[in-house]
C-alpha positions in Angstrom: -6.8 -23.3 -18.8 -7.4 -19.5 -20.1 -6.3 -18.5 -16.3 -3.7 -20.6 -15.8 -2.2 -19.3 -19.1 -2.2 -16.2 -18.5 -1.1 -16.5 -15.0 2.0 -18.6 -16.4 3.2 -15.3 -18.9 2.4 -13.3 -15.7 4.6 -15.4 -13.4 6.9 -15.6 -16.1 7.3 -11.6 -16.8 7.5 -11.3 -13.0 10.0 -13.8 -12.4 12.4 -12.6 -15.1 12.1 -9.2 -13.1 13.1 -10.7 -10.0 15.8 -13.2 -11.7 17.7 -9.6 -12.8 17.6 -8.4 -9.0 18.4 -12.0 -7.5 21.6 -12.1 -9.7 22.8 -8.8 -8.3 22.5 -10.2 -4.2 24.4 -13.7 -5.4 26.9 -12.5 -7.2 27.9 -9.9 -4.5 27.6 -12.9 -1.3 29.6 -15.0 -3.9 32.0 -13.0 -3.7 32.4 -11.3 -0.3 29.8 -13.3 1.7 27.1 -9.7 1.7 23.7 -9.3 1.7 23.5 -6.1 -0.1 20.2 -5.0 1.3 20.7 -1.7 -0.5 20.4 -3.3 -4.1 16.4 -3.0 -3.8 16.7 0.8 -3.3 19.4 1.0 -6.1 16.7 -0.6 -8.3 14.3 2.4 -7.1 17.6 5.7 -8.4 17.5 3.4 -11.8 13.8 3.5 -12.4 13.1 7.5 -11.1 16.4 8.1 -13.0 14.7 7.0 -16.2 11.4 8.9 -14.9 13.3 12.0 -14.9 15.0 11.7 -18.6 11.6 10.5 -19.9 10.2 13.9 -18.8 13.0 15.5 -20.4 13.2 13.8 -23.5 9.3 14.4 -23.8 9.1 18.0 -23.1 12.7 18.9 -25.0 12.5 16.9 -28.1 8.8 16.2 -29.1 8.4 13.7 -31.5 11.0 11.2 -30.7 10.0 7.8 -30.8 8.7 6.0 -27.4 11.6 3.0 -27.8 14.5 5.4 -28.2 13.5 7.8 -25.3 13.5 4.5 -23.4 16.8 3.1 -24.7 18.3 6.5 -23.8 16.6 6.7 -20.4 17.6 3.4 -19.7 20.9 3.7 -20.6 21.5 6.8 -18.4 19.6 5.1 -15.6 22.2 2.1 -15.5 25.2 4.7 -15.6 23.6 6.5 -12.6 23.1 3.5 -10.7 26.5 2.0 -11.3 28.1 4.6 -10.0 25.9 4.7 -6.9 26.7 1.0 -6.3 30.5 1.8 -7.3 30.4 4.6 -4.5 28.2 2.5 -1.6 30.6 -0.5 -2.1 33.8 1.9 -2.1 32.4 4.5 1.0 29.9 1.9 3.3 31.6 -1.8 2.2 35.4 -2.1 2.0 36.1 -0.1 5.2 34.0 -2.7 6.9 35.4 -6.1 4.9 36.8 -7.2 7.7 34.5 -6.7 10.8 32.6 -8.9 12.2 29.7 -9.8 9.4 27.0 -8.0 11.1 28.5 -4.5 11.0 27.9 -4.7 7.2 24.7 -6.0 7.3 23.6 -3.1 9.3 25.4 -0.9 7.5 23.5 -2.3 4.2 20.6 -1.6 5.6 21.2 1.6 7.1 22.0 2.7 3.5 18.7 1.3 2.5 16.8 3.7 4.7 19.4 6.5 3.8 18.3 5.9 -0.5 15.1 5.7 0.4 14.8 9.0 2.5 17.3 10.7 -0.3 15.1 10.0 -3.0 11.8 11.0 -1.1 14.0 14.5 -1.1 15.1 14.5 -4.3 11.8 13.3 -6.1 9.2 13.9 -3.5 6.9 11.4 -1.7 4.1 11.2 -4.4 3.1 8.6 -6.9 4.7 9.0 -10.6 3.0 8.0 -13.3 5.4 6.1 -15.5 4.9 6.6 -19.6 4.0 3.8 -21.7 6.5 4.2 -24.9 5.7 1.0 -26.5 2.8 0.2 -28.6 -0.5 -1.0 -25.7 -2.3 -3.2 -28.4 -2.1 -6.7 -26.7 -0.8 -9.4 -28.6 -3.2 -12.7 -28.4 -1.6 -15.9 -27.3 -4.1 -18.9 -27.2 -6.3 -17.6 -24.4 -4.0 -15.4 -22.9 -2.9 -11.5 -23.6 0.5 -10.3 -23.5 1.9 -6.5 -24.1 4.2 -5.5 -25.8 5.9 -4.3 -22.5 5.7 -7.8 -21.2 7.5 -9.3 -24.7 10.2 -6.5 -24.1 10.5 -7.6 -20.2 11.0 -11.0 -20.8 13.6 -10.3 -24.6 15.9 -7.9 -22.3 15.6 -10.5 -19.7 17.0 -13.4 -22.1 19.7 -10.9 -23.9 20.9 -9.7 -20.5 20.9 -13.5 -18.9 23.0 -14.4 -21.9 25.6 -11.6 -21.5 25.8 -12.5 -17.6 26.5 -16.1 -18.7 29.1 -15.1 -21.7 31.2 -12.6 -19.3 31.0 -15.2 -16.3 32.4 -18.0 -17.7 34.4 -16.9 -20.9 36.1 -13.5 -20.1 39.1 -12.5 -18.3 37.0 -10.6 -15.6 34.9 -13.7 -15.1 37.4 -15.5 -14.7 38.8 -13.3 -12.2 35.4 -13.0 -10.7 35.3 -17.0 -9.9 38.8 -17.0 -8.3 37.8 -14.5 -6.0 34.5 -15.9 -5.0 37.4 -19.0 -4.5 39.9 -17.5 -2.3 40.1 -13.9 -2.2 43.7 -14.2 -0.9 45.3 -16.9 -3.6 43.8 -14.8 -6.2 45.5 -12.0 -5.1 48.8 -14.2 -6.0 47.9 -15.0 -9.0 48.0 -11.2 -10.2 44.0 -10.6 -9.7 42.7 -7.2 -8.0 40.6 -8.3 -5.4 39.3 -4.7 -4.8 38.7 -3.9 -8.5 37.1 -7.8 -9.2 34.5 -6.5 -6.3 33.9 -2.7 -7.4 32.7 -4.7 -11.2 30.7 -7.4 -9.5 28.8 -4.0 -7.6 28.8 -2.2 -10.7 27.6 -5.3 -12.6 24.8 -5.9 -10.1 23.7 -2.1 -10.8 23.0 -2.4 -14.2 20.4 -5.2 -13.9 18.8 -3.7 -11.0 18.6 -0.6 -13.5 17.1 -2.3 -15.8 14.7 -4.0 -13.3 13.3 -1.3 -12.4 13.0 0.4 -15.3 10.7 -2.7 -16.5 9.3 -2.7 -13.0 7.9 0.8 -13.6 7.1 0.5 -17.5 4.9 -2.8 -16.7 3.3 -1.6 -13.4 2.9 2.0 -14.8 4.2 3.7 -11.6 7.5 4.4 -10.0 8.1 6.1 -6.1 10.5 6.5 -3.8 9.5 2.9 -1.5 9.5 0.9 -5.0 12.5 -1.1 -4.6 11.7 -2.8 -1.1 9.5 -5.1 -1.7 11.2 -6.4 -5.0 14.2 -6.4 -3.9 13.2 -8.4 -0.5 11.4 -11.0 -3.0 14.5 -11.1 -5.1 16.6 -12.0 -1.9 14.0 -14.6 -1.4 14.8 -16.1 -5.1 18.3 -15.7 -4.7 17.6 -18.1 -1.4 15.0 -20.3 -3.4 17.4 -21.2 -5.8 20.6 -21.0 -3.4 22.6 -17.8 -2.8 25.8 -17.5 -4.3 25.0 -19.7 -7.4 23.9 -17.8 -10.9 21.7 -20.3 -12.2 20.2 -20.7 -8.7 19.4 -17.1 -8.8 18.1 -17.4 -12.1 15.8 -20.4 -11.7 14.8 -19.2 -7.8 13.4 -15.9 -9.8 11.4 -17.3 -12.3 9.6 -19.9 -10.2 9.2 -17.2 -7.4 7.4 -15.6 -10.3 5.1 -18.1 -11.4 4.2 -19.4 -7.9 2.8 -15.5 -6.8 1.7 -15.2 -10.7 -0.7 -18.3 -10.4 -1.1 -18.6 -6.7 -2.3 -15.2 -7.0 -4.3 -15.3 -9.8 -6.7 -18.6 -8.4 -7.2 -16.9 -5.3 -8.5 -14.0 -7.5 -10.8 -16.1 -9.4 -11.8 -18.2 -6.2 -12.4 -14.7 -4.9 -14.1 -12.6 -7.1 -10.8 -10.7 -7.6 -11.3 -9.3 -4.1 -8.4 -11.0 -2.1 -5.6 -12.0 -5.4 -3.7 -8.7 -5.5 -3.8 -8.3 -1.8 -2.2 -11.9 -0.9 0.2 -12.1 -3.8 3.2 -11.3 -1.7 2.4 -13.6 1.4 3.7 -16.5 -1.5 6.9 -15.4 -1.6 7.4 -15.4 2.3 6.0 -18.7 2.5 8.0 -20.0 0.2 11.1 -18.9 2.0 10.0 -20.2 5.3 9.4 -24.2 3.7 13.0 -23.8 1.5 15.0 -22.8 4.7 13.2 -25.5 6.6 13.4 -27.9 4.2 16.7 -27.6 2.2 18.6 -24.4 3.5 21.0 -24.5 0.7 18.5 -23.7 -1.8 16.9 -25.8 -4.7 20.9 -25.7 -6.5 22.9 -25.3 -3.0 25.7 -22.9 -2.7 28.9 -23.4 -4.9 31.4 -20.8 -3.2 33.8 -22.8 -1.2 34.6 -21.7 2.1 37.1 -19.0 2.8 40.8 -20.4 3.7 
C-alpha cells in the first residue's frame, strides 16, 4: 500500500504537468484543427528562461527569498514564451491556414527542430542544474512522502485549471473562443476577430506550457535544450487519451496518463529491484495511445468541435 501511495502522488504531480501541456495542443486543434508540435519546445524557452533569471536573481540580489525569485522567474518565463507562441502562430501558422493540413504539420515540426537547435545555441548543449527554492524537508502523508515542490506543482496546477475554466466559459474572450472553434466564418459575422481569438488561444497555451516547464525543471532538478520533446509528445498523447479538442478531456487524459506511468512504473521498479522502473516509464504512455486509438479514437470524452461549414 506504502508503494502504491506514493506512486498515486507521483502519478498525480506528473499528470497535473502533462494536463497544463495537453490543454495547450486542444485548445489550439479546437480551434484551427493543428497539432502544434512546437508547444513541447515552447515548454523548454519557459523553463531555461526561468534558469536564466534564477542565475541572475541569485548572483545580483543575494538574499532574496527562494519563492519570490521563482514567482519572478516564472512570471518573465510565461511573457517570453507568449510572445514566442504569439510570433510562431503569426510568422509559421496563418500564412499556411488554408493549405492543405499537412503543410502545417510539417511546418510545426520543422519549428520544433528549429527551437530546439536555437536554444542548444543560445544555452549550450549541457545539462543545467535547476535550483531548488522551496523548502526540501518532505512532508509525510500516511506512507508516502511528498515535497514541497510536488504540493506547489499540483496548487498551481488547480489555480491555473480554475482560471482556464473561469475565462472559457464565463468571459467575453471565451466566449469568442467557443464560436470560433464553431464556425470560424459565422463568427466572423457576429463581430468576432478570428485572427486575434487564435493569437490568445497561442498565447494562452504559452503560459501553461511556461509554467510546465518551469515545474518540470524545479521537480526533476534539471532543465536542457531536448527537455520539451518527450513531455510534450506525452501531453499530445493525453490530449488524445482524453479526446483532442475537448478541455476536460485534456485535463482528465493528463492526470491518468500520470498515474498509469507513475504506478505502472513504480511496480516494475519494485518487481525489479529498481533496475528496469525509470527506464520503461515512457513505453506506458505509447501503449496507452496505441489501445485508445484502437479502441475508441475519439478519446475517453470524444471530440466536441463541430465540423467546419
Amino acid at each position: 500500500m506504502d508503494i502504491l501511495l506514493q506512486q498515486i502522488i507521483n502519478g498525480l504531480v506528473l499528470g497535473s504537468m502533462y494536463a497544463l501541456i495537453a490543454l495547450g495542443y486542444t485548445m489550439v486543434y479546437g480551434i484551427i484543427n493543428l497539432i502544434n508540435f512546437a508547444h513541447g519546445e515552447v515548454l523548454m524557452v519557459g523553463a531555461l528562461t526561468s534558469w536564466t533569471i534564477i542565475g541572475l536573481m541569485q548572483e545580483s540580489m543575494p538574499g532574496t527569498p527562494g519563492w519570490i525569485i521563482l514567482i519572478i522567474a516564472l512570471l518573465i518565463a510565461c511573457v517570453v514564451a507568449a510572445t514566442l507562441n504569439f510570433v510562431i502562430e503569426k510568422v509559421a501558422y496563418r500564412p499556411l491556414r488554408n493549405s492543405p493540413k499537412l503543410a502545417p504539420l510539417i511546418t510545426a515540426i520543422g519549428m520544433s527542430i528549429l527551437l530546439q537547435t536555437l536554444a542548444m545555441i543560445i544555452w549550450k548543449p549541457t545539462n543545467k542544474a535547476y535550483p531548488n527554492l522551496l523548502p526540501t524537508t518532505p512532508i509525510h502523508v500516511g506512507g508516502a512522502v511528498i515535497s514541497p515542490t510536488q504540493v506547489m506543482i499540483l496548487s498551481v496546477t488547480a489555480i491555473c485549471l480554475a482560471i482556464l475554466t473561469w475565462l472559457v466559459n464565463y468571459t467575453k474572450l471565451g466566449r469568442a473562443m467557443r464560436a470560433t472553434a464553431e464556425n470560424p466564418r459565422v463568427a466572423a459575422l457576429m463581430g468576432i476577430r478570428p485572427d486575434m481569438v487564435i493569437s490568445a488561444t497561442f498565447i494562452i497555451g504559452a503560459v501553461l506550457a511556461a509554467v510546465a516547464g518551469v515545474m518540470y525543471a524545479s521537480n526533476y532538478g534539471i532543465a536542457q535544450h531536448a527537455m520539451g520533446f518527450i513531455p510534450g509528445l506525452k501531453a499530445f498523447t493525453a490530449a488524445v487519451f482524453g479526446g483532442i479538442g475537448n478541455l476536460a478531456g485534456a485535463v482528465v487524459g493528463g492526470i491518468l496518463l500520470g498515474l498509469i506511468e507513475a504506478i505502472g512504473s513504480g511496480y516494475i521498479g519494485a518487481l525489479t529491484g529498481d533496475v528496469l522502473g525509470s527506464h520503461y516509464s515512457d513505453i506506458f504512455a505509447f501503449i496507452v495511445l496505441i489501445i485508445m486509438l484502437t479502441l475508441r479514437p475519439s478519446g475517453l470524452l470524444g471530440e466536441r468541435v463541430a465540423d467546419r461549414a
